[in-house]
C-alpha positions in Angstrom: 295.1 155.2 -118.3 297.3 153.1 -120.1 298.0 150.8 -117.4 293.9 150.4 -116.9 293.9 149.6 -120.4 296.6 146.8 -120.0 294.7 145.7 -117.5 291.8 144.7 -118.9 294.1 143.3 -121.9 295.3 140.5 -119.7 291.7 140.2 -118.1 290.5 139.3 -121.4 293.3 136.9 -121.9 293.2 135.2 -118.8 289.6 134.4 -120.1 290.0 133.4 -123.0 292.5 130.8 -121.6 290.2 129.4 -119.0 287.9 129.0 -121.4 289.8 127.4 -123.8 291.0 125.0 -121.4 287.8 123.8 -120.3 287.0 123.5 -123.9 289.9 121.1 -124.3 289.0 119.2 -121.2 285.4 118.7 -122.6 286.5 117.7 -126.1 288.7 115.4 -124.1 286.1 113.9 -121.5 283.7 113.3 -124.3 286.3 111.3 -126.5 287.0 109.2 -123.1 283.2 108.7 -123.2 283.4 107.7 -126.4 285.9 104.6 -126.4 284.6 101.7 -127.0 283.9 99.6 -123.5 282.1 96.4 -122.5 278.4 96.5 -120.8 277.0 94.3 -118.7 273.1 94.7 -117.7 270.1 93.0 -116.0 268.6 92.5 -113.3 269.5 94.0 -110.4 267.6 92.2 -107.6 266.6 88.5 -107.3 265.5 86.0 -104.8 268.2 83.5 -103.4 268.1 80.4 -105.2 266.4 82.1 -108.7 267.7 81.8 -112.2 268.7 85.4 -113.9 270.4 86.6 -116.6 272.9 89.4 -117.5 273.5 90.8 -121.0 277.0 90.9 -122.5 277.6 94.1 -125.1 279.8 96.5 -126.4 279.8 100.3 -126.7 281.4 102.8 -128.6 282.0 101.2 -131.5 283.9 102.9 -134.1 285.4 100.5 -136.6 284.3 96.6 -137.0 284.6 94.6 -134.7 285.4 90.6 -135.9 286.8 88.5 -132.8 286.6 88.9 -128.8 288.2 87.7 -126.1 286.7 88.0 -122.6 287.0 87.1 -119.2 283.9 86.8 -116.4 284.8 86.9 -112.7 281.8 86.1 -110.2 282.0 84.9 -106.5 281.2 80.8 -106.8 280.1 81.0 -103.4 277.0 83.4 -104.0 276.1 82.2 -107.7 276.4 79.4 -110.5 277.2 80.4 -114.1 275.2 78.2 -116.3 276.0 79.0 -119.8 276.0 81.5 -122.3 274.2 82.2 -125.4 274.3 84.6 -128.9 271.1 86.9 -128.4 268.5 85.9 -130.3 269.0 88.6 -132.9 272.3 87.5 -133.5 271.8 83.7 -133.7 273.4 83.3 -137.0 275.1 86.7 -137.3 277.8 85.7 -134.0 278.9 82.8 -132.3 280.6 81.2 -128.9 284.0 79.4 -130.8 285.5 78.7 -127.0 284.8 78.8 -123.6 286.3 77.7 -120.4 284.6 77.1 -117.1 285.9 77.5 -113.9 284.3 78.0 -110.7 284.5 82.1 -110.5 285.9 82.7 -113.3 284.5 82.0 -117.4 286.5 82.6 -120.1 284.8 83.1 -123.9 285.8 83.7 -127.0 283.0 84.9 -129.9 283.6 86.0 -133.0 281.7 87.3 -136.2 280.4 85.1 -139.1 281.8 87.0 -141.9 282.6 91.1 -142.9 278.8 91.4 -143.5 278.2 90.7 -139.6 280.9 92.1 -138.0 280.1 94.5 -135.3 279.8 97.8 -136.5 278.1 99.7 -133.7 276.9 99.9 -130.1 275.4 96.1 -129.9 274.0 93.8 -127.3 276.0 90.5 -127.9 275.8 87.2 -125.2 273.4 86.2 -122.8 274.9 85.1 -119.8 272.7 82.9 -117.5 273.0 82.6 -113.6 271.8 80.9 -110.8 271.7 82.7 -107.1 272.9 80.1 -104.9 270.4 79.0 -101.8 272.1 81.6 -99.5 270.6 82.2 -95.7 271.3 85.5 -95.8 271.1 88.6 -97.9 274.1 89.4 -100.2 275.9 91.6 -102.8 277.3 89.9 -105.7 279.4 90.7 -108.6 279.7 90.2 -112.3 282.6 91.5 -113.9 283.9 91.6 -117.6 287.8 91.7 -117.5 291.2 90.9 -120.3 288.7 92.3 -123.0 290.6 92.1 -126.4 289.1 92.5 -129.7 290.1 92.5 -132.9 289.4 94.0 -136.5 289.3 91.6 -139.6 293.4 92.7 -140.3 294.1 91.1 -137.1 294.7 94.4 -135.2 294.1 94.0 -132.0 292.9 96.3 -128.8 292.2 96.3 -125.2 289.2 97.2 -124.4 287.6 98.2 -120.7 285.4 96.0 -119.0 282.2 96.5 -116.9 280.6 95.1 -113.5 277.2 94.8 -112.6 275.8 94.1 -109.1 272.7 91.9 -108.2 271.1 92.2 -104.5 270.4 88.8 -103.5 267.8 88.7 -101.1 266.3 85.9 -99.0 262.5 85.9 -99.6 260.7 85.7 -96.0 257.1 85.3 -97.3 254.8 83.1 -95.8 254.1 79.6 -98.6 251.2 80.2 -100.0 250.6 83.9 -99.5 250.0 84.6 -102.7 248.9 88.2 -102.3 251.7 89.0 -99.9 249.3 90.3 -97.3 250.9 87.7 -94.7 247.8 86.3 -93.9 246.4 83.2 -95.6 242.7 84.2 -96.8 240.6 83.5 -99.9 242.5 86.4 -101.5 245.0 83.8 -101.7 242.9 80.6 -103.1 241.5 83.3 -105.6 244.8 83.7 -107.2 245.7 80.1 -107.3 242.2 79.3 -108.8 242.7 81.7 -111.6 246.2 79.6 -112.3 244.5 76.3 -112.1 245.7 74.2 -115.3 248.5 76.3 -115.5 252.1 73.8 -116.0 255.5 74.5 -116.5 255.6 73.6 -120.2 253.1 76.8 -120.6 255.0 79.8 -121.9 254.0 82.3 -119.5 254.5 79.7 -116.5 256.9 82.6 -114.9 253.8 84.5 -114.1 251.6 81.7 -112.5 254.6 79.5 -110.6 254.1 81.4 -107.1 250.8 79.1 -107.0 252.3 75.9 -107.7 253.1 75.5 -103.4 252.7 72.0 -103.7 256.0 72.2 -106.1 255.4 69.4 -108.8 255.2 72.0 -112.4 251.6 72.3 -112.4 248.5 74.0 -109.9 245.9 71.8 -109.6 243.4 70.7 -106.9 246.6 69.5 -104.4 247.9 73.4 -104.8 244.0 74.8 -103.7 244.0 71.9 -101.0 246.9 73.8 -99.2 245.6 77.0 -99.3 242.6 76.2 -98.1 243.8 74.4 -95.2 245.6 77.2 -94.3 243.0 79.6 -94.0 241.2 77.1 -91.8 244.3 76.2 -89.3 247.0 80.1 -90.4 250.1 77.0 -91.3 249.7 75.5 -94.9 251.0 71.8 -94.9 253.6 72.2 -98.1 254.7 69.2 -98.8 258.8 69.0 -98.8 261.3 66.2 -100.4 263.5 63.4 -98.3 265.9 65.0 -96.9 269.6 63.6 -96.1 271.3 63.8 -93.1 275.0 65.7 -93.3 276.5 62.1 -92.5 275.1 60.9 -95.5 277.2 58.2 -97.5 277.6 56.1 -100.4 279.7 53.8 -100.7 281.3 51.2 -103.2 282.3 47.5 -102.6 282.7 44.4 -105.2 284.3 46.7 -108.2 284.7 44.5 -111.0 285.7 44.8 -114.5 282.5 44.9 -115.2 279.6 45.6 -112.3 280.3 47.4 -108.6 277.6 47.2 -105.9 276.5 50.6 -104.1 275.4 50.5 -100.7 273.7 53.9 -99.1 272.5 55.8 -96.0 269.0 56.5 -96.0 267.2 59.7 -96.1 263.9 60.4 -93.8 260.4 62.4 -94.8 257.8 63.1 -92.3 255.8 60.7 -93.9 258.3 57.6 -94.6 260.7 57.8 -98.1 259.0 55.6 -100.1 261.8 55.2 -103.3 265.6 55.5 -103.9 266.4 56.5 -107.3 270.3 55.7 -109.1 271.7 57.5 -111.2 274.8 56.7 -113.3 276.8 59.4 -114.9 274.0 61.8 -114.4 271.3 59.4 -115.7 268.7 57.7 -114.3 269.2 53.9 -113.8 267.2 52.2 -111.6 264.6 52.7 -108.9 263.9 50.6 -105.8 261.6 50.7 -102.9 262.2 52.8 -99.5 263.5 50.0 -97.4 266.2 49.0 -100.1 269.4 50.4 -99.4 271.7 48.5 -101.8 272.0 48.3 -105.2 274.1 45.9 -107.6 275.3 47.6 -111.3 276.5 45.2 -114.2 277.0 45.7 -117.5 279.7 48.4 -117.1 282.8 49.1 -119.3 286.5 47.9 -117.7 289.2 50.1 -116.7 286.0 53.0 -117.0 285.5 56.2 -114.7 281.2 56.1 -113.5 279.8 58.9 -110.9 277.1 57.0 -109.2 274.6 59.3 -107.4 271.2 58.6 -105.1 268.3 60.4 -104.7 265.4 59.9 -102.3 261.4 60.4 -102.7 258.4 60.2 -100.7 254.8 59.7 -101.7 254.1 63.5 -103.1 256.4 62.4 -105.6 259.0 65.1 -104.6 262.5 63.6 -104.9 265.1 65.0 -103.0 268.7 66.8 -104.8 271.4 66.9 -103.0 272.4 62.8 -102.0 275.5 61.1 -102.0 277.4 60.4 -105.0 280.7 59.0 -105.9 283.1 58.1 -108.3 284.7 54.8 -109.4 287.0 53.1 -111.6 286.3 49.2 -113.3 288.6 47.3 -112.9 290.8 46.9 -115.9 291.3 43.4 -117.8 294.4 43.9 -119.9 297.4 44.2 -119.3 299.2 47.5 -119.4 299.1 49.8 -121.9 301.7 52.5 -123.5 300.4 56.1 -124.0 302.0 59.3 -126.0 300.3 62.7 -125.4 300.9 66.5 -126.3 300.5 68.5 -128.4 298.8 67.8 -132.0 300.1 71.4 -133.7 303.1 73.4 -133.3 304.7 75.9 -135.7 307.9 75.9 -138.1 310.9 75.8 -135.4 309.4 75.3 -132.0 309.7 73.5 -129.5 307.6 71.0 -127.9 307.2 67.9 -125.8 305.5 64.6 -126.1 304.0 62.7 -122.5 305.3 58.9 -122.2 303.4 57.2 -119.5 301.8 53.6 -119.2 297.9 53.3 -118.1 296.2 50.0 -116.5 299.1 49.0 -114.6 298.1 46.4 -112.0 301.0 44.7 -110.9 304.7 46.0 -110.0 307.3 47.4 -112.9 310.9 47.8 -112.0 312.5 48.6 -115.5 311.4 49.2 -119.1 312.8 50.1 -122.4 312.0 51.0 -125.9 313.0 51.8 -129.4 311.8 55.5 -130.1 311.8 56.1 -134.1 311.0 59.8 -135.4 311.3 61.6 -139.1 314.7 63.0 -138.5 314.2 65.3 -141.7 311.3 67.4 -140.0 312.3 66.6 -136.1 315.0 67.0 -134.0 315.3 64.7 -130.7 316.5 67.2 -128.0 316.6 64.2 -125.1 314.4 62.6 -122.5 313.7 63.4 -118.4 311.8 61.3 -115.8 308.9 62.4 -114.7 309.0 61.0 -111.4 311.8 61.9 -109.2 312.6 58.3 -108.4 312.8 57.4 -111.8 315.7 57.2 -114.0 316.0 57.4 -117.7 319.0 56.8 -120.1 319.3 57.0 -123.6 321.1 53.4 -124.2 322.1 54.5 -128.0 320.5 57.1 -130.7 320.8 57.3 -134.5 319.9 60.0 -136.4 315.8 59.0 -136.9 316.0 56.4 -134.0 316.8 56.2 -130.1 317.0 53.3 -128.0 315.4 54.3 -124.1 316.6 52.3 -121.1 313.8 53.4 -117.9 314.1 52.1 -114.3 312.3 52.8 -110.8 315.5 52.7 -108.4 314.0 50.6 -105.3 310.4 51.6 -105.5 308.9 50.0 -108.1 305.8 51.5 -110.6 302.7 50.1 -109.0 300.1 52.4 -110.8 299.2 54.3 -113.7 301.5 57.4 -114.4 303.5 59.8 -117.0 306.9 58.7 -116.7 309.0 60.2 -119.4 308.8 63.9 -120.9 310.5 63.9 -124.8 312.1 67.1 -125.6 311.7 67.9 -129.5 312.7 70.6 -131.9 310.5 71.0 -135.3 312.6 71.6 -138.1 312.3 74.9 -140.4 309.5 74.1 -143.4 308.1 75.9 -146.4 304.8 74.3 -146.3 302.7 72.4 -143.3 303.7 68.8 -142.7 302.9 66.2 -140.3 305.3 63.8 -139.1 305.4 61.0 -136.9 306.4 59.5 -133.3 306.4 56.1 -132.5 307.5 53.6 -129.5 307.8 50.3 -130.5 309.5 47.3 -128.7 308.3 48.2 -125.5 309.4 45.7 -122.3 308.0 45.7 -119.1 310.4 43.6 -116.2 308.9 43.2 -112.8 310.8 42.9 -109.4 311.7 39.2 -110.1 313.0 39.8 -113.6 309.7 38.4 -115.6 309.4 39.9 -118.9 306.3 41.1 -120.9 305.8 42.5 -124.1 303.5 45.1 -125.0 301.9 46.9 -128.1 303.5 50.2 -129.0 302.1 53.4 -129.5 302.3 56.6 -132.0 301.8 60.5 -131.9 301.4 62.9 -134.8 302.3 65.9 -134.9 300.8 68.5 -137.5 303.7 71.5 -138.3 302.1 74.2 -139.9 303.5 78.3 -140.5 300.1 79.6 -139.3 300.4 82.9 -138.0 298.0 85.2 -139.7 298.4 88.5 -138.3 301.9 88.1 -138.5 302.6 89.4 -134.6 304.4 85.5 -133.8 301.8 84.4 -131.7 298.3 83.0 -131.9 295.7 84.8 -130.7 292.3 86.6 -131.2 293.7 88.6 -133.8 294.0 85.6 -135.9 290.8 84.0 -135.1 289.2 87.6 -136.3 291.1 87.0 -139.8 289.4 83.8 -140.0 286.3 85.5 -138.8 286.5 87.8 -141.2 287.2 85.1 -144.5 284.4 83.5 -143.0 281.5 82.1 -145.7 284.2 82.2 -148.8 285.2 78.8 -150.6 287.3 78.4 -153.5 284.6 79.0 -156.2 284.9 82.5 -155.1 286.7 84.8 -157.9 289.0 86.9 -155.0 289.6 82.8 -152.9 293.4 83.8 -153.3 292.4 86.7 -151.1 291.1 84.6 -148.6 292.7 80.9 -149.0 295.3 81.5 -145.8 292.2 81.2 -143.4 291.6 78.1 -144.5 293.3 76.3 -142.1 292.2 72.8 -142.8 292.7 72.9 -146.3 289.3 71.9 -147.4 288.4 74.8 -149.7 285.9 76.8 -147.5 286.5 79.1 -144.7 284.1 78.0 -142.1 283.0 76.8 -138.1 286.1 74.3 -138.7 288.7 76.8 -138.9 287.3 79.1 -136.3 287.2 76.2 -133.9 290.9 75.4 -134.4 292.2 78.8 -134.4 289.8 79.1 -130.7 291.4 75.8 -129.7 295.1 76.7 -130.3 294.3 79.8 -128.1 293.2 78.4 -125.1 296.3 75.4 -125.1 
């Protein structure tokens, strides 16, 4: 008896234990659920070639949010990111400070305007916008938010886990013009159109009425009803298409000036003859000539200038083609050449950095060179020099403290073309408030391979040295743009500025877009 009794003791137990242990398991599964994580949604299906969007947000949300740093992966083959906006509820609530484009792979930082808009809860934030590339075929593509890290307005910050969303991208095999999808051309068809006639792309709902516009100019008119019609009479309608160019196609460059280049370009062909050539410079329309033109002079350029020149063909339904030949060229320049110091413009108390030497518009041979570098030795210290190019030699011919004297030659190849030929090693000195000091090259010769001489203009870099570190974790980062973020609106009229007057990284007594951008900038160098 008293064993039975035992028995059921430890039954009873047992129980209780299981049950408490999938107590513990719930209580820890719904926490998990909790945590705050990244969503991505929209569509999940579009046509090849179509515009969508996705919309960026966050989820469990438990204390405010003020900064975020994301990253967005896609496959550049299948899709196009173009852009990325605050939803429209936010619009002066939350902002894009930074972002950095790369095929595949977008990287944005946002951040809040303020403690009265930081996030506080589960909240759609960014719309990202997309183009499905003019596949052949049917495909899978992913989005994916990755290296999520936001931050509170103390500059705490957290990793947070990302999302992916998948669009089907399907190739649409409808018949032009078959507007009821019945595949079969009737006046079911010309019945839809004619309720769209007038319809244009300015019109709002133009999304609605496009699928009627088959003769593809932004607007359904009589041409649009003319198609349809003649393919109920013969079953094909007769869409008109743009020029198209042959792979082979080519444009090329002769007689580059310091001013003017001439193009010269393999032509297109359209069933019915390309009637126009369009040019384009840098993305904007320049000139149009006829269809049996196929050259093209430019003046009136800028010297020593980059300019992407680009051709597009047309015919006489006014359809223009988009994919010709383009190509990129440099004006000559008409100076001789010119000194240049780059790198960077802020650095903190102590670190180090280095400044780029290099000379631009070089158009005839340099065998040596030398200059006097000067510096403010009381906030910098010289650490030395290197060449850049392995064939290059550099010697430091004499220093003083404040001033070194440079001594640079080419071996036996001499410098024949623009280039970054020296890298100077500095030190900024310890400081107790921000500073900017001072590089400059002065007394700069040039010698070419038979000992000639020239003189050119020097050149000078600043350098702003500043103790900005607002979280105080030695490093720059989202956590200090989200103490900005959070100062954000106050000025020095405020009673508690003192509170607030470290964000104020520009020193103009407001904490505003200014400092956010700088703080955003400093990140991504």
């Amino acid at each position: 008896m008293r064993k039975r009794k035992r028995h059921r003791t430890y039954l009873v137990y047992a129980l209780l234990m299981l049950l408490s242990a999938n107590w513990f398991a719930d209580l820890s599964l719904a926490k998990a659920e909790e945590a705050i994580h990244a969503t991505l949604s929209g569509q999940d299906k579009v046509l090849v070639g179509e515009a969508f969007d996705l919309t960026y947000g966050l989820k469990g949300v438990t204390q405010a949010v003020y900064a975020q740093d994301l990253t967005v992966t896609y496959d550049a083959e299948q899709l196009s990111f173009n852009g990325a906006d605050t939803v429209k509820e936010l619009k002066d609530q939350f902002s894009i400070v930074g972002l950095s484009d790369t095929p595949g792979r977008v990287r944005i930082i946002a951040v809040s305007h303020g403690a009265q808009y930081a996030i506080r809860e589960n909240s759609e934030l960014l719309t990202l916008h997309w183009n499905s590339k003019k596949l052949t075929h049917s495909a899978s593509s992913d989005v994916t938010i990755s290296n999520l890290v936001v931050s509170n307005g103390d500059g705490v910050e957290t990793s947070v886990s990302g999302a992916t969303h998948t669009v089907q991208l399907s190739v649409d095999n409808s018949l032009p013009g078959d507007l009821n999808g019945d595949n079969k051309y009737t006046i079911g068809d010309l019945a839809i159109a004619a309720a769209s006639y007038g319809k244009t792309s300015a019109d709002s709902d133009w999304a609605k009425h496009m699928k009627a516009d088959v003769h593809p100019d932004g607007r359904i008119d009589i041409a649009d009803l003319a198609i349809i019609a003649k393919a109920i009479m013969s079953g094909l309608p007769d869409v008109p298409k743009p020029p198209e160019w042959m792979a082979a196609k080519r444009l090329d460059v002769s007689d580059v000036s310091r001013s003017g280049v001439t193009l010269s370009w393999s032509g297109a062909t359209d069933a019915d003859g390309v009637t126009g050539y369009k040019v384009y410079q840098d993305g904007q329309a320049l000139a149009t000539v006829t269809g049996n033109v196929y050259q093209y002079a430019i003046t009136s350029l800028m010297p020593n200038t980059a300019y992407t020149f680009k051709v597009e063909a047309g015919n006489a339904s006014g359809l223009w083609s988009t994919n010709g030949p383009s190509v990129t060229v440099t004006t000559q320049a008409n100076q001789p050449p010119s000194a240049q110091l780059t790198g960077q413009e802020t650095v903190y108390s102590e670190g180090l950095f280095t400044l780029t030497y290099g000379l631009k518009s070089v158009t005839e041979s340099i065998y040596a060179q030398d200059f006097t570098l000067t510096y403010e030795a009381e906030h910098l210290e010289f650490l030395g020099v290197e060449a850049l190019p392995e064939d290059m030699s550099a010697v430091i011919d004499s220093a003083t403290n404040g001033q070194v004297h440079v001594v640079l030659h080419g071996g036996e190849y001499p410098r024949q073309e623009d280039a970054d030929l020296l890298a100077l090693r500095w030190r900024a000195k310890a400081i107790s408030q921000p500073v900017t000091t001072t590089m400059t090259i002065q007394d700069i010769a040039l010698t070419d391979t038979n000992g000639v001489e020239t003189t050119i203009g020097g050149v000078s870099h600043s350098v702003r040295i500043t103790l900005v570190d607002l979280n105080s974790d030695n490093k720059i980062s989202v956590g200090d743009l989200a103490v900005v973020a959070a100062a954000y609106g106050r000025t020095s009229a405020d009673e508690d500025w003192a509170k607030y007057e470290r964000a104020d990284l520009n020193h103009n007594g407001k904490v505003d877009i200014d400092d956010l951008a700088m703080v955003a900038k400093w990140i991504f160098r």
